[in-house]
Steps between C-alpha positions, in 0.01 A plus 500: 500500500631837418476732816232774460667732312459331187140435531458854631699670162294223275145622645576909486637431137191285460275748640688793282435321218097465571376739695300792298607794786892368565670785725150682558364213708767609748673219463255292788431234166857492459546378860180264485708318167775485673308322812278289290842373293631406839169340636587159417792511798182595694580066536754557777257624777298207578839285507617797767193396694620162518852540571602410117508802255552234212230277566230650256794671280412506105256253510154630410514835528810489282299376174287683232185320620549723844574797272128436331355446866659817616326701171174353563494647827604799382251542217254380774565803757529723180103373449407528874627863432719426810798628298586722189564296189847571386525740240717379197572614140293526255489140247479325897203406617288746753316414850538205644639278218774745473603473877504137462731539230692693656534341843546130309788700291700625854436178663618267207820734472583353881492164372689567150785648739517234756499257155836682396692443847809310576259264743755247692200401750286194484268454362655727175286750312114616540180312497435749192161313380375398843201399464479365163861335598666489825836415310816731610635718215864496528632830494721677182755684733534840414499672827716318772360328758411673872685372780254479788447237769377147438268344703290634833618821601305798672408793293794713639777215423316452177579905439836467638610229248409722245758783579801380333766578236381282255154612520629907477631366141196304463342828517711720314465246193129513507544873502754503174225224353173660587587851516522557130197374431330740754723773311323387170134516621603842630671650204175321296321690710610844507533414035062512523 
């Protein structure tokens, strides 16, 4: 798994790239890609509640048919008028179909990552098509792999294992990878 700084540049170049207002929305859309492109780690905190932050890690929520789930919902509070449907381009869809595209879009980027990650841990890759498959995708290493702690941990030690060298280059990688590609959407933008 990349750490969330590659999700995070992925869903603001994502959400650049979509949304009809860009900079005007004061940038709260740009934040809410960048969370929803991180959601499938959202994995870790039930395993924190049981001692092991890896127990539930990208299984289910670490597939595209979690990234449909997730839109549903989201077209479904769109509907309920609970929340604003997310305003994107025109040629995309409007309402609630277009927040579902959207959300599906940021989530699936989270498992297209974590697909292109040096992934040393057992067992290797995503359950990408859970639930048509529960077969592990092996991963095409791209971005290295995180060194964090194997096994039951508490949340802190689980943080802790996650402040190293190797992760700070971790980082900066994802930032010489990703950050471009942000660049792009913003430079595209700025061109309309």
């Amino acid at each position: 798994m990349p750490l969330p700084i590659a999700h995070s540049l992925l869903g603001g170049a994502v959400c650049l790239a979509t949304d009809r207002d860009g900079a005007a929305a004061g940038y709260r859309r740009f934040v809410l890609a960048a969370v929803l492109a991180n959601g499938a780690d959202l994995d870790y905190l039930p395993g924190m509640l049981v001692g092991d932050p890896h127990r539930f890690h990208r299984m289910a929520a670490h597939s595209l048919g979690w990234a449909v789930l997730v839109a549903i919902l989201a077209a479904w509070l769109v509907r309920r008028g609970w929340v604003r449907a997310w305003p994107l381009r025109p040629g995309w869809p409007t309402g609630a179909a277009g927040t579902a595209v959207i959300v599906a879009l940021l989530w699936a980027s989270h498992v297209l990552l974590d697909s292109l990650n040096a992934d040393f841990s057992e067992p290797v890759g995503v359950m990408m098509f859970w639930p048509v498959s529960s077969v592990w995708v092996p991963a095409i290493p791209l971005f290295y792999n995180i060194d964090k702690i194997a096994g039951p941990a508490s949340p802190w030690a689980f943080v802790r294992s996650l402040m190293t060298a190797h992760n700070l280059r971790a980082g900066l990688l994802e930032v010489a990878l990703m950050g471009p590609l942000l660049g792009l959407a913003v430079w595209l933008r700025r061109q309309r």
